[in-house]
C-alpha positions as CSV (number, residue, x, y, z in Angstrom):
1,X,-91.7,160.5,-82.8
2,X,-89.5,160.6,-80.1
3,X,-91.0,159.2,-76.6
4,X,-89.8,157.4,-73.9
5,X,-91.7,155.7,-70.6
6,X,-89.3,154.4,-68.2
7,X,-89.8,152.6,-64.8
8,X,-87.1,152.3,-62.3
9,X,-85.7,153.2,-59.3
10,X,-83.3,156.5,-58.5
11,X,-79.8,155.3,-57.7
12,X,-79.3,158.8,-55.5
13,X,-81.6,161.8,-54.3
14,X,-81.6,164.1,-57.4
15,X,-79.2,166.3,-58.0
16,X,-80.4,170.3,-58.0
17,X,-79.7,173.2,-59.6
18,X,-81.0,176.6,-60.5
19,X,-80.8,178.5,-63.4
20,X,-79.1,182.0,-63.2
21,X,-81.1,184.9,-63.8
22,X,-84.0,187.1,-63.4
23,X,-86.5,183.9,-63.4
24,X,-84.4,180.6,-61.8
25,X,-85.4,177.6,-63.0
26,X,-85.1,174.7,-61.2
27,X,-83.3,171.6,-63.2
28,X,-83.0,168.2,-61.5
29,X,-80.4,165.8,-62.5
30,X,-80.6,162.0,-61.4
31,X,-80.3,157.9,-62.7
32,X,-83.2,155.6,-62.7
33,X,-82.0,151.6,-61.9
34,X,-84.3,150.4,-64.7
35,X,-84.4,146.5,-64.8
36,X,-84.7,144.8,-67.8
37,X,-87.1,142.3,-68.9
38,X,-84.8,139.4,-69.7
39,X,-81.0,138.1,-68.8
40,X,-78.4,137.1,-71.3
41,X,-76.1,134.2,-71.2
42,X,-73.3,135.5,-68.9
43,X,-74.3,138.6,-68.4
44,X,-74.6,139.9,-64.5
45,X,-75.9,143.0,-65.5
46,X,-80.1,142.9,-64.7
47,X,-80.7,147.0,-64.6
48,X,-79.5,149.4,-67.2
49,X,-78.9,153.0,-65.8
50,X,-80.6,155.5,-67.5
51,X,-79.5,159.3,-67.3
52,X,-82.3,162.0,-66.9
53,X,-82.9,165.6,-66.5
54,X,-86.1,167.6,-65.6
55,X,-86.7,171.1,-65.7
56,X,-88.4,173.7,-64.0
57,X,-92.1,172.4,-61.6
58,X,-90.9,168.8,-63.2
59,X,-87.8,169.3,-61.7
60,X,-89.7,171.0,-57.8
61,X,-91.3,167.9,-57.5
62,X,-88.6,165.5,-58.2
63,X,-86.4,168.2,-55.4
64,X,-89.7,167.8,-52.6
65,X,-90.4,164.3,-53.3
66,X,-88.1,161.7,-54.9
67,X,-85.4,160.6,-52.8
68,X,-82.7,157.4,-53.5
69,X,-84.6,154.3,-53.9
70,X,-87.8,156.2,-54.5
71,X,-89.8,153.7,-57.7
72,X,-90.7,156.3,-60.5
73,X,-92.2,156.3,-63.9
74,X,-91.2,158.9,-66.0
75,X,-92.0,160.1,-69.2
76,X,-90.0,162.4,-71.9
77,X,-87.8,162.2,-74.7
78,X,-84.3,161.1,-75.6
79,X,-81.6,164.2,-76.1
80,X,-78.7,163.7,-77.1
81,X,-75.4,166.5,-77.0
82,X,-72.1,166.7,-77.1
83,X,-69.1,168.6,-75.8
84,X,-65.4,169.2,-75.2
85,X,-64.1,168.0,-72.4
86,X,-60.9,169.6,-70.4
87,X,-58.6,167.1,-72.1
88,X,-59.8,168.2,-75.4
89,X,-61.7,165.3,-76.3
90,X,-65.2,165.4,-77.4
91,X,-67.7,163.8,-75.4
92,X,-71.3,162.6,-76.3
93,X,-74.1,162.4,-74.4
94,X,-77.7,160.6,-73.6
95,X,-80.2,161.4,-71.6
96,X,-83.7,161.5,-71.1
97,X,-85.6,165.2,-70.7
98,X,-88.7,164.1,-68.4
99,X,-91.8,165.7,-69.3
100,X,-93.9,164.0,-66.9
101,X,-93.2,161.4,-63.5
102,X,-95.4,159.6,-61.5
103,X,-94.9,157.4,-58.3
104,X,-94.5,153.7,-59.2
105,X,-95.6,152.1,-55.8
106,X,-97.1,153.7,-52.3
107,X,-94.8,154.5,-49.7
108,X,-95.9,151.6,-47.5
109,X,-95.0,149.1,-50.4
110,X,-91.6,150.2,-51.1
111,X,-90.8,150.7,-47.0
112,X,-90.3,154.5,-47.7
113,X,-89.7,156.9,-50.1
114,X,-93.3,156.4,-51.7
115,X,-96.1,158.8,-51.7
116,X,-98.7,157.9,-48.7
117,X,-102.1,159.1,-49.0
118,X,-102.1,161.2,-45.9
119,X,-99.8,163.4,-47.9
120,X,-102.1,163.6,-51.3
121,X,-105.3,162.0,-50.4
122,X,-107.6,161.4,-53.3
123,X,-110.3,163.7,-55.1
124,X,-113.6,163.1,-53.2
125,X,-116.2,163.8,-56.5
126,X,-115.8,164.9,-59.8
127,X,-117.6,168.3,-60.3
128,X,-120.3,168.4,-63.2
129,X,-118.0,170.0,-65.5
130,X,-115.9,166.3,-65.8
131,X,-113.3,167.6,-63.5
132,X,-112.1,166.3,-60.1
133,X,-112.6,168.7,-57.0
134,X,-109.4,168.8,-55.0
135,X,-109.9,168.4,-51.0
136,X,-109.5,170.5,-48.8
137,X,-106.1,170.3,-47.1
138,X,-103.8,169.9,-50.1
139,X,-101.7,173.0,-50.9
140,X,-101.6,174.0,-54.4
141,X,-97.6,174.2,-53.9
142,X,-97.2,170.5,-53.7
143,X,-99.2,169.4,-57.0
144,X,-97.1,169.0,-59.4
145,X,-98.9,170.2,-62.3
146,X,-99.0,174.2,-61.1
């Protein structure tokens, strides 16, 4: 099984790009600041700084809504790669393919960058079928599950 859940901060705004062709999809590129638990004799280093890549409405949402500084939590797996680089040496890579990310704090907790709930405000009542009903108000555009 390969599955990782990661909470930390971005270091930047993530980085976009689109996919040429017929159909473009979006990829996002950006670091998460991801503290760790514990610090080691002489060691200065508290975060670790974790590469990741999302792909396609993943990667929309992380373009519309996460911004340097913004607290995510994202979920996904660990890829890794290689390649040659213009020197001629081969290179090898880490990263973490998101699959799913959620805000880690309100925008009024982390001073700004958050999600507020003016901008997604809760499901009123869940329908008799066991799902929620979305308000009225909320474009379809900015959920991130479309």
């Amino acid at each position: 099984m390969n599955k990782v859940i990661l909470m930390g901060r971005l270091t930047r705004d993530p980085e976009i790009r689109y996919a040429q062709g017929e159909n473009a999809l979006a990829i996002a590129r950006f670091t998460l600041a991801v503290d760790r638990r514990f610090k080691r004799d002489g060691n200065d280093q508290t975060a670790d700084f974790i590469s990741c890549v999302a792909f396609g409405k993943t990667a929309e949402f992380c373009e519309r809504y996460a911004h340097q500084g913004t607290k995510l939590v994202v979920e996904g797996r660990i890829q890794t790669g290689s390649y040659t680089n213009k020197d001629g040496n081969k290179v090898y890579t880490t990263e973490v393919v998101v699959e799913n990310t959620e805000f880690a704090e309100s925008k009024n907790s982390s001073g700004e960058g958050g999600f507020t709930q003016t901008a997604r405000p809760e499901p009123i009542s869940a329908a008799g079928d066991g799902f929620m009903n979305i308000p009225d108000g909320v474009d379809d555009e900015g959920l991130p599950f479309n």
